[in-house]
Jmol script that loads the backbone (N, CA, C; Angstrom):
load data "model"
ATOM      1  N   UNK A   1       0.828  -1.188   0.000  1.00  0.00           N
ATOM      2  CA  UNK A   1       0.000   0.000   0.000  1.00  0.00           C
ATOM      3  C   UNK A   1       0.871   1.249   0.000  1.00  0.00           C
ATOM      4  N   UNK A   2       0.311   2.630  -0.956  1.00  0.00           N
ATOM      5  CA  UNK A   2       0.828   3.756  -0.697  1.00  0.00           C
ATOM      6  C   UNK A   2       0.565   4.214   0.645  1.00  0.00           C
ATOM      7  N   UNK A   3       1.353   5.347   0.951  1.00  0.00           N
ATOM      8  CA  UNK A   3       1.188   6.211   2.277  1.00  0.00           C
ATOM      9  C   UNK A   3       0.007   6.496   1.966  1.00  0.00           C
ATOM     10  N   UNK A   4      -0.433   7.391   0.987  1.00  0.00           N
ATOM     11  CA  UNK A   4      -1.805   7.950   0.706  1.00  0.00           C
ATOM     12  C   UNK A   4      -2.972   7.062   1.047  1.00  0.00           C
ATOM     13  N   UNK A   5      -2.997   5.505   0.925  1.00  0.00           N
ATOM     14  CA  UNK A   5      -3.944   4.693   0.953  1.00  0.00           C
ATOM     15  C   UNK A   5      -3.810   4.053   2.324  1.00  0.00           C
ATOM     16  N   UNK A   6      -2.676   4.398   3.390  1.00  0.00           N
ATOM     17  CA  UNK A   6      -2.566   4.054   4.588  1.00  0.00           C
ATOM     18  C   UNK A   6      -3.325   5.180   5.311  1.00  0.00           C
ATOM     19  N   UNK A   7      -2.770   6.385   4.813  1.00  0.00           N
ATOM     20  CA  UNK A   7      -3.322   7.357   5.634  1.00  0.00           C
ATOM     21  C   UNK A   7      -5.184   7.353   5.878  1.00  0.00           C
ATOM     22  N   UNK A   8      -5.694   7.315   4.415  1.00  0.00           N
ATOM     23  CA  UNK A   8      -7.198   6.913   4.134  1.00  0.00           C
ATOM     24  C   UNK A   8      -7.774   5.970   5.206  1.00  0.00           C
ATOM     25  N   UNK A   9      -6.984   4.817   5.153  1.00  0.00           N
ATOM     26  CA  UNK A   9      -7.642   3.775   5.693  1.00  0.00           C
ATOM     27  C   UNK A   9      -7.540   4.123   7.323  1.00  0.00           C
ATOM     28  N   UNK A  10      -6.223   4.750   7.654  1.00  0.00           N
ATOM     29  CA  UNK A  10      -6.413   5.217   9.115  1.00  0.00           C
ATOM     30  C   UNK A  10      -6.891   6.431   9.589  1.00  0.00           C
ATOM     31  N   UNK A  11      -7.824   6.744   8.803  1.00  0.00           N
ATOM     32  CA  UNK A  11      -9.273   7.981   9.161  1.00  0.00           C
ATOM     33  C   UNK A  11     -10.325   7.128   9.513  1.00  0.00           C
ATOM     34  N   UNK A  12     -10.625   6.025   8.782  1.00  0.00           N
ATOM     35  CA  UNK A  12     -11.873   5.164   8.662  1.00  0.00           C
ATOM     36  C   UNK A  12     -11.619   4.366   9.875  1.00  0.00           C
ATOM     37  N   UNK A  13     -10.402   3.972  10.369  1.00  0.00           N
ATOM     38  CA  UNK A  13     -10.655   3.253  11.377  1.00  0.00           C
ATOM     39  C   UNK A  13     -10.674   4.403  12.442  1.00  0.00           C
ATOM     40  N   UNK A  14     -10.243   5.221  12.604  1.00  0.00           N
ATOM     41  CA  UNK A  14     -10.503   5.919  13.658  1.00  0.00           C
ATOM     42  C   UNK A  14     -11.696   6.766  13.923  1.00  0.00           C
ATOM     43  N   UNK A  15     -12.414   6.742  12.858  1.00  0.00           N
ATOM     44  CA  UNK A  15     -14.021   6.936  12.393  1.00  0.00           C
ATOM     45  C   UNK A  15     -14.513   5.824  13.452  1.00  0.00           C
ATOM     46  N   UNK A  16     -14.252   4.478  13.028  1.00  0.00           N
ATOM     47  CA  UNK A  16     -15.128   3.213  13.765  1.00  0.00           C
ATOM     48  C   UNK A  16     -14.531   2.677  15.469  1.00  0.00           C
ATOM     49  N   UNK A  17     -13.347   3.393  16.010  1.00  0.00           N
ATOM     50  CA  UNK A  17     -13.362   3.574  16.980  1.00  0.00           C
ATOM     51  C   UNK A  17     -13.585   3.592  18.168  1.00  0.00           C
ATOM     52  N   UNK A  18     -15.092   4.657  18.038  1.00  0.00           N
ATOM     53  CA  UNK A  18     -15.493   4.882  18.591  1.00  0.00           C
ATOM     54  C   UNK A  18     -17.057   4.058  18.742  1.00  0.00           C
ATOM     55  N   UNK A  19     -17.140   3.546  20.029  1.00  0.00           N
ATOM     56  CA  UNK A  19     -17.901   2.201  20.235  1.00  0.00           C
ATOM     57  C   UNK A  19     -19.552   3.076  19.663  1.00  0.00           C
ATOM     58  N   UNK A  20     -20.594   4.094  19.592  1.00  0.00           N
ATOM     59  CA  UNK A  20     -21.370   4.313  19.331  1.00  0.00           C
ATOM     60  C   UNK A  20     -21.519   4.138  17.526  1.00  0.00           C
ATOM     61  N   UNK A  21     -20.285   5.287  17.041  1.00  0.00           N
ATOM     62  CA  UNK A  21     -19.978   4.859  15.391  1.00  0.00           C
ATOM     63  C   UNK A  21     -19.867   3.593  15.306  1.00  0.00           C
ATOM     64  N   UNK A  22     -19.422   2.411  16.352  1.00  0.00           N
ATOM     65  CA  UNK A  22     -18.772   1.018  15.767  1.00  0.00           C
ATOM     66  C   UNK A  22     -20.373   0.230  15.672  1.00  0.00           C
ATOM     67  N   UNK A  23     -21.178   0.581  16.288  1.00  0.00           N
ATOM     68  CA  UNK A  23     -22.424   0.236  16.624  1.00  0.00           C
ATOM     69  C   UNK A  23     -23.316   0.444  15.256  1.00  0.00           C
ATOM     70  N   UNK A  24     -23.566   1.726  15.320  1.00  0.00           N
ATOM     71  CA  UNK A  24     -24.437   2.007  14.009  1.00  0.00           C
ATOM     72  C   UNK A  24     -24.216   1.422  12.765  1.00  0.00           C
ATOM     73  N   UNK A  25     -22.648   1.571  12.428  1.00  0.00           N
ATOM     74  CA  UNK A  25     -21.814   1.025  11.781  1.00  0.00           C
ATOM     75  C   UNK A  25     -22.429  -1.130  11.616  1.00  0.00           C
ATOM     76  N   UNK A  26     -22.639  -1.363  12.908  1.00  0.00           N
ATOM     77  CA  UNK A  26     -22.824  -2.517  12.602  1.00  0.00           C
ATOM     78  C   UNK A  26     -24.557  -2.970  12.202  1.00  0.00           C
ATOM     79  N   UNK A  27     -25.509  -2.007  12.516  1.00  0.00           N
ATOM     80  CA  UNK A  27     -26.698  -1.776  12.802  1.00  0.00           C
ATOM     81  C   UNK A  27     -27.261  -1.551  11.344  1.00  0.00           C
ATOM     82  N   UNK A  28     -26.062  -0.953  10.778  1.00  0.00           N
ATOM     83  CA  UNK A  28     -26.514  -0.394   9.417  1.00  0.00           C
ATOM     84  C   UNK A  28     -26.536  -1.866   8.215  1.00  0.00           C
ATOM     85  N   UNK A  29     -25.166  -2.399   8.653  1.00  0.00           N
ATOM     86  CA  UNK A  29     -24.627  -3.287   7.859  1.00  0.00           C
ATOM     87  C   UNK A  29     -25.926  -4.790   7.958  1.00  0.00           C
ATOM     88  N   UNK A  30     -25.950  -4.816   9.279  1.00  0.00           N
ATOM     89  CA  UNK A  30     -27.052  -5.759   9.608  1.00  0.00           C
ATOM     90  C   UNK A  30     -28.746  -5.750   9.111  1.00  0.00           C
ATOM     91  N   UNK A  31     -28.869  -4.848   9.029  1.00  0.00           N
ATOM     92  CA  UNK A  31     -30.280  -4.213   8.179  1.00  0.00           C
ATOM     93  C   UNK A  31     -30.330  -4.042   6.849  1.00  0.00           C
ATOM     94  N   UNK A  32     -29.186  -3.532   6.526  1.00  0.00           N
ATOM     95  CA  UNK A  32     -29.004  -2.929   5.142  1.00  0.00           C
ATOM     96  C   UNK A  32     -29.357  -1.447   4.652  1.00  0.00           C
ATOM     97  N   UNK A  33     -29.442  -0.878   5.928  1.00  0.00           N
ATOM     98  CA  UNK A  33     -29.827   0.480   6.016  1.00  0.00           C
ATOM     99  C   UNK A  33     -31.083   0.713   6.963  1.00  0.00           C
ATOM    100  N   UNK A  34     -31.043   1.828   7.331  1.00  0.00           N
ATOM    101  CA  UNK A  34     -32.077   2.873   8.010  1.00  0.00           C
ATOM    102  C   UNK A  34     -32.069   4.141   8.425  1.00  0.00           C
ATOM    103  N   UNK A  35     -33.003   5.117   9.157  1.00  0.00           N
ATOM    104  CA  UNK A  35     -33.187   6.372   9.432  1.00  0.00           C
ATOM    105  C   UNK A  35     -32.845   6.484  10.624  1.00  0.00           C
ATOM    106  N   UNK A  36     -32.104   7.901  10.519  1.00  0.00           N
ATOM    107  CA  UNK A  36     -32.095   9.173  12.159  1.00  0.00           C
ATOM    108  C   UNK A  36     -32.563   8.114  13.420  1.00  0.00           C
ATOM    109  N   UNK A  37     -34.011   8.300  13.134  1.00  0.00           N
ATOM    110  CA  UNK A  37     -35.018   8.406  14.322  1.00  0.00           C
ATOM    111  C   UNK A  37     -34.689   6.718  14.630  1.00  0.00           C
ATOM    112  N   UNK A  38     -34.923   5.666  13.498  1.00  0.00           N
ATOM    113  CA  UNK A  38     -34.863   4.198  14.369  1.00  0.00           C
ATOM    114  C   UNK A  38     -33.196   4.055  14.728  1.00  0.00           C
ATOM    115  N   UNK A  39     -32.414   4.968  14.591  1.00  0.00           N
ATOM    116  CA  UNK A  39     -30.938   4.746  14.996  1.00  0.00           C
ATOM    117  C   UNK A  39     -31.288   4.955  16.834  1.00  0.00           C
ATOM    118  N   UNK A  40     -31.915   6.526  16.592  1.00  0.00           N
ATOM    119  CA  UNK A  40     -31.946   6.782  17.777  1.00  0.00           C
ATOM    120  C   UNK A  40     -32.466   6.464  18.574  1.00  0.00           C
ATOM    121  N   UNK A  41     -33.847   5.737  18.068  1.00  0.00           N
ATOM    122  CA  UNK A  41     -34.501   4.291  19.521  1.00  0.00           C
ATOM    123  C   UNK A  41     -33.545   3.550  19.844  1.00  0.00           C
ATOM    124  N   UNK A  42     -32.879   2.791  18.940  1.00  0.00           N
ATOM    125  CA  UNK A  42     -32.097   1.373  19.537  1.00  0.00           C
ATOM    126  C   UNK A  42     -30.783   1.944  20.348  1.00  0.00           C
ATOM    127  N   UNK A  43     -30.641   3.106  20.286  1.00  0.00           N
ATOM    128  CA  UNK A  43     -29.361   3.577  20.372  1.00  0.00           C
ATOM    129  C   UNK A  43     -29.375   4.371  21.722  1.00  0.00           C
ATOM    130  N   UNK A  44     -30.766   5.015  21.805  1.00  0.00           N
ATOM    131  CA  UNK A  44     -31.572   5.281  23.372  1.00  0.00           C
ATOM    132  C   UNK A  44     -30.662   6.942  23.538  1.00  0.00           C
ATOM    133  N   UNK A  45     -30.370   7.442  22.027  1.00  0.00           N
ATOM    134  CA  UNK A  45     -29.361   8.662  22.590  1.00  0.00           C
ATOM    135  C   UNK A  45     -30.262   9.885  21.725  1.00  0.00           C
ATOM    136  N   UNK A  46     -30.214  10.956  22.191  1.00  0.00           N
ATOM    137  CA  UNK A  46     -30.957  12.052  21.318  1.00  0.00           C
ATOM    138  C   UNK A  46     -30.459  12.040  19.547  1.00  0.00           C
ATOM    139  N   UNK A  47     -31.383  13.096  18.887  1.00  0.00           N
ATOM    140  CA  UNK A  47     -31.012  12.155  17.472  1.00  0.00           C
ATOM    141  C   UNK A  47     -29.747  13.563  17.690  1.00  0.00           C
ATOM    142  N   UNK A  48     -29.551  14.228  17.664  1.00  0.00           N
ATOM    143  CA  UNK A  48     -28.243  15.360  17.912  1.00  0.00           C
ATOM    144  C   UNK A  48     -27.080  14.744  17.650  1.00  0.00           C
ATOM    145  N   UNK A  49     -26.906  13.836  19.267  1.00  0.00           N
ATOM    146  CA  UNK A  49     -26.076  12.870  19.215  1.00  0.00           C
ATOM    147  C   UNK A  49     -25.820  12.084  18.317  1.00  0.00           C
ATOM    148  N   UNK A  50     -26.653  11.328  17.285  1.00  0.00           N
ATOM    149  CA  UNK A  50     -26.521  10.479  16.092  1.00  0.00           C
ATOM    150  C   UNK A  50     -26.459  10.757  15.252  1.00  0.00           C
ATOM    151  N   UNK A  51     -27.186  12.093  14.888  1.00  0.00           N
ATOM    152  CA  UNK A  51     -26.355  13.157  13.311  1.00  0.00           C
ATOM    153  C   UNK A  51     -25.137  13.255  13.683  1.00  0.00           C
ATOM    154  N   UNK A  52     -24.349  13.505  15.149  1.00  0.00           N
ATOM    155  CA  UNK A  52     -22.810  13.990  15.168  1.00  0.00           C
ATOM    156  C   UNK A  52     -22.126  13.008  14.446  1.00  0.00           C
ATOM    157  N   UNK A  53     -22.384  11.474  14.833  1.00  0.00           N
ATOM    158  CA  UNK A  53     -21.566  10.548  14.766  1.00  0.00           C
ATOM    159  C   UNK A  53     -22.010   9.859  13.341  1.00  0.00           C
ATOM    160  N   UNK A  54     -23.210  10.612  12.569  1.00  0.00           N
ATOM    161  CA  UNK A  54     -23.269   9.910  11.873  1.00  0.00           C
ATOM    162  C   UNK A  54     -22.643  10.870  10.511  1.00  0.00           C
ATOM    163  N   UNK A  55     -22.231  11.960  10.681  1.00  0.00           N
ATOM    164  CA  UNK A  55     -21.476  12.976  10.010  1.00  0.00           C
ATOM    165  C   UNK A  55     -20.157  12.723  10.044  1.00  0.00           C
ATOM    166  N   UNK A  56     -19.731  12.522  11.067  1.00  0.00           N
ATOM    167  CA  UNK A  56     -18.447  11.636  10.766  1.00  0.00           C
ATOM    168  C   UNK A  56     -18.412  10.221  10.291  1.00  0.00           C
ATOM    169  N   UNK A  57     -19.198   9.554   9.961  1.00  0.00           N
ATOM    170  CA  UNK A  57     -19.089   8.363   9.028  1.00  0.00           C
ATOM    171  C   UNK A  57     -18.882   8.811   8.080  1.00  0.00           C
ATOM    172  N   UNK A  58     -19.995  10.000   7.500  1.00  0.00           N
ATOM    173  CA  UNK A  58     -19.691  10.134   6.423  1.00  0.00           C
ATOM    174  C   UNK A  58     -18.914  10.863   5.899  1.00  0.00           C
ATOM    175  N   UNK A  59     -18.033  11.845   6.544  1.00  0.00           N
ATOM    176  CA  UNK A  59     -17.107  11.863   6.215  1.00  0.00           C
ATOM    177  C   UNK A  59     -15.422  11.656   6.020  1.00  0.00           C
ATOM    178  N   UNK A  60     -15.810  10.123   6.752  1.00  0.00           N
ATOM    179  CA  UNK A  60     -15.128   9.096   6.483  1.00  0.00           C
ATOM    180  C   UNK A  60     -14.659   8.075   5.302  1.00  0.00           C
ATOM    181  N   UNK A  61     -16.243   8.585   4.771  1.00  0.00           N
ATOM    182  CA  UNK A  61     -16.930   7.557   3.496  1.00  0.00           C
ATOM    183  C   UNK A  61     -16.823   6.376   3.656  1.00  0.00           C
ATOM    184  N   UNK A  62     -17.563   5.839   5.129  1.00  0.00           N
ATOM    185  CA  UNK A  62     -18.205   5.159   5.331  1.00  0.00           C
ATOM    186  C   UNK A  62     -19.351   4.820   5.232  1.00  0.00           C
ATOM    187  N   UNK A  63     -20.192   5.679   5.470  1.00  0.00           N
ATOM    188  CA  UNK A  63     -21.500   5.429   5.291  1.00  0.00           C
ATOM    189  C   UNK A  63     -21.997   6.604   4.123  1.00  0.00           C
ATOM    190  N   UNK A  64     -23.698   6.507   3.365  1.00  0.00           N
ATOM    191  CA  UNK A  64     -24.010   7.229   2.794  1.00  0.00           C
ATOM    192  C   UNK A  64     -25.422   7.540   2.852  1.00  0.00           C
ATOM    193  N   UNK A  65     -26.149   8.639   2.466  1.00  0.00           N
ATOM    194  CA  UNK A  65     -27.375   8.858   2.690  1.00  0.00           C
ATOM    195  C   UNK A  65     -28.089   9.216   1.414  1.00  0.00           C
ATOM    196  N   UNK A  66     -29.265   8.465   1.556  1.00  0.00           N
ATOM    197  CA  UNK A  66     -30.015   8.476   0.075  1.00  0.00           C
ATOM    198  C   UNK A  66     -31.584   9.440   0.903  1.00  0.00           C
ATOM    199  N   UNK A  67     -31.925  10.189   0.171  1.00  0.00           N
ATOM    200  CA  UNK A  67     -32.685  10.958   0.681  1.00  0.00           C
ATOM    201  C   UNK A  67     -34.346  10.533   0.007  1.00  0.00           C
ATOM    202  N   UNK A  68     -35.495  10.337   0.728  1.00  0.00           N
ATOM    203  CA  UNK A  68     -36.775   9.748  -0.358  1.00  0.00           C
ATOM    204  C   UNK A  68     -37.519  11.037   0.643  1.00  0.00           C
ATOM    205  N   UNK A  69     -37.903  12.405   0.294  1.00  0.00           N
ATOM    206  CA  UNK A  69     -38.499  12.620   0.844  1.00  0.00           C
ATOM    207  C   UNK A  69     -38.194  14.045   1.721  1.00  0.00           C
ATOM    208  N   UNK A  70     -38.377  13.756   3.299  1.00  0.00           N
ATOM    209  CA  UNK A  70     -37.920  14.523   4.312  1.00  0.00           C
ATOM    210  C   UNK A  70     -37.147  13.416   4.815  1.00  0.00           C
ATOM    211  N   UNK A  71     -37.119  12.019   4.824  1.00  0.00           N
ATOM    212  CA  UNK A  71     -36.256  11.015   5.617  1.00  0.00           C
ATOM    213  C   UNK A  71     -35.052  10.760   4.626  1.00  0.00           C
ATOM    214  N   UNK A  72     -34.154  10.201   5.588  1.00  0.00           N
ATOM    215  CA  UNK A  72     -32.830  10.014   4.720  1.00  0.00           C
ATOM    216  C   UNK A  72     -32.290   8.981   5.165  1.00  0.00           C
ATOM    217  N   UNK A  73     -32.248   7.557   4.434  1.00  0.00           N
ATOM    218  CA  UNK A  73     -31.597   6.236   4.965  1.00  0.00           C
ATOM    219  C   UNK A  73     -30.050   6.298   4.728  1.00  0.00           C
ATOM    220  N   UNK A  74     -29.845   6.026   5.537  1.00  0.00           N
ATOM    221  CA  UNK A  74     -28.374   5.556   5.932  1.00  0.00           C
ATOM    222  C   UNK A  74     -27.841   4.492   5.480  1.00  0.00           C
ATOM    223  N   UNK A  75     -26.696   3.833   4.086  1.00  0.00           N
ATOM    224  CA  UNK A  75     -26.479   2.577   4.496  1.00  0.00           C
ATOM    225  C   UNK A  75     -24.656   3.016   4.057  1.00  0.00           C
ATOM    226  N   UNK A  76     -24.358   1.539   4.854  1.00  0.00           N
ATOM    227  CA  UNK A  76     -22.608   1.648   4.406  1.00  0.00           C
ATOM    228  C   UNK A  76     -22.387   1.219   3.054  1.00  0.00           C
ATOM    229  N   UNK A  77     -21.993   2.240   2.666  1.00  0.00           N
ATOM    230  CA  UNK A  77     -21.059   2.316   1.126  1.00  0.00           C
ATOM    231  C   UNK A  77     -19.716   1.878   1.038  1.00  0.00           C
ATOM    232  N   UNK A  78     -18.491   1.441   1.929  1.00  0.00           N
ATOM    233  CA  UNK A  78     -17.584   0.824   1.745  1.00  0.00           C
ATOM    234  C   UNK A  78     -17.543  -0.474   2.062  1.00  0.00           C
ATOM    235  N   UNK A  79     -16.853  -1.414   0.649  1.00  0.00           N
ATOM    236  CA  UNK A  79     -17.043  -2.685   1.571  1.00  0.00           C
ATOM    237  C   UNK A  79     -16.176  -3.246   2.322  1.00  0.00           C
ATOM    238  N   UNK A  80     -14.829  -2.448   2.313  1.00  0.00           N
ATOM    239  CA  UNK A  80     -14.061  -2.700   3.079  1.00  0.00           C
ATOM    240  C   UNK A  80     -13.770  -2.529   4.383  1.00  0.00           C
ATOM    241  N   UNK A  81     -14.892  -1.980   4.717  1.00  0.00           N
ATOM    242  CA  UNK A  81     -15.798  -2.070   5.842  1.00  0.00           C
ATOM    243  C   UNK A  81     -16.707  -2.394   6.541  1.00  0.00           C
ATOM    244  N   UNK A  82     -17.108  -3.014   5.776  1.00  0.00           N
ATOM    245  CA  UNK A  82     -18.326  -4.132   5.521  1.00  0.00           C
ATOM    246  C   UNK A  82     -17.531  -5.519   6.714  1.00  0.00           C
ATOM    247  N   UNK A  83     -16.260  -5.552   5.788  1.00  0.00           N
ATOM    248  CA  UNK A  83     -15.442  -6.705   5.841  1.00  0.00           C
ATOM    249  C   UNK A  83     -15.112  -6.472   7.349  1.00  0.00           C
ATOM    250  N   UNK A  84     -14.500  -5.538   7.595  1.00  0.00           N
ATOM    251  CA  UNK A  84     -13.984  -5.326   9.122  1.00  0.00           C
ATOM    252  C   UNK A  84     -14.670  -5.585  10.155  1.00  0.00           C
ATOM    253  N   UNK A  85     -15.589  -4.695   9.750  1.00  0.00           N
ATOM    254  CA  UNK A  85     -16.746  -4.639  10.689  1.00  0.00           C
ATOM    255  C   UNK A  85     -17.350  -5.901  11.134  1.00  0.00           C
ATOM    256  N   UNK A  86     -17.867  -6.888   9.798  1.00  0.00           N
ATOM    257  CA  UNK A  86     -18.139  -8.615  10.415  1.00  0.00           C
ATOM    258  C   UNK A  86     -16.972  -9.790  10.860  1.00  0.00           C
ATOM    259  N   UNK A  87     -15.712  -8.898  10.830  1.00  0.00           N
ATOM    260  CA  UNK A  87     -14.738  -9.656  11.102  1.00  0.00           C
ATOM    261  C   UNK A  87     -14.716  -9.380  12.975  1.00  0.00           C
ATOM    262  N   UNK A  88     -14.823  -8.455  12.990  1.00  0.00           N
ATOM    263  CA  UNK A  88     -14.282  -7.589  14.277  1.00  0.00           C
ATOM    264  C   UNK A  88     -15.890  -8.226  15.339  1.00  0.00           C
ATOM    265  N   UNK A  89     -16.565  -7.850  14.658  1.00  0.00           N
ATOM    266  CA  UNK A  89     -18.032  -8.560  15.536  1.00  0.00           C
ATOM    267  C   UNK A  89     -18.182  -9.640  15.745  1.00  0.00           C
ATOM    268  N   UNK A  90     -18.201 -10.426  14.835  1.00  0.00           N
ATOM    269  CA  UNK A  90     -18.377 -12.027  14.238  1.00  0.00           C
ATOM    270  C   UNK A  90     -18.470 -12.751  15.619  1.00  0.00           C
ATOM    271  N   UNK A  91     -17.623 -12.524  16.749  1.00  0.00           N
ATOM    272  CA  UNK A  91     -17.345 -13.225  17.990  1.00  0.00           C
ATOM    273  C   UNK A  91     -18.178 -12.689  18.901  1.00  0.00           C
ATOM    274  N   UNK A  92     -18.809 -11.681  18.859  1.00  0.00           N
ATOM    275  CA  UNK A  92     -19.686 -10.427  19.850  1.00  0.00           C
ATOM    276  C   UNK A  92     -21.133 -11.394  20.102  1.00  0.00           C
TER     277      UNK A  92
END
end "model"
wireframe off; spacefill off
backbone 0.3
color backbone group
């Protein structure tokens, strides 16, 4: 790997980190997507809190948002994160 493609990849992990991002992150992958508001039931945190963390996914380019509407689903767009993510859980 280039530096350039080390550096990339060590934004994204330090994106997923953080155990709430590592969560959604897995929530997303497991569903195949969803919205704000059902993040923020299962997640039991104001939606404030889950736009923060979910703004840094994406600009991680981890995750992405498709908009139908006034709602906007969430799903992960990298799959090399995909990969991590069920590697790193798989035992959870």
């Amino acid at each position: 790997m280039e530096y350039k493609e080390l550096e990339e990849m060590s934004e994204v992990l330090k994106a997923l980190a953080h155990p709430v991002r590592l969560c959604i992150v897995r929530g997303l992958i497991e569903k195949g997507g969803c919205n704000v508001s059902h993040m923020q039931n299962c997640l039991n945190m104001p939606q404030s809190t889950v736009s923060q963390h979910l703004q840094k996914l994406r600009t991680a380019g981890i995750i992405q948002g498709e908009r139908n509407g006034l709602e906007i689903t969430y799903k992960v767009c990298d799959e090399k994160v995909k990969r991590i993510v069920e590697i790193c859980v798989s035992d959870l």
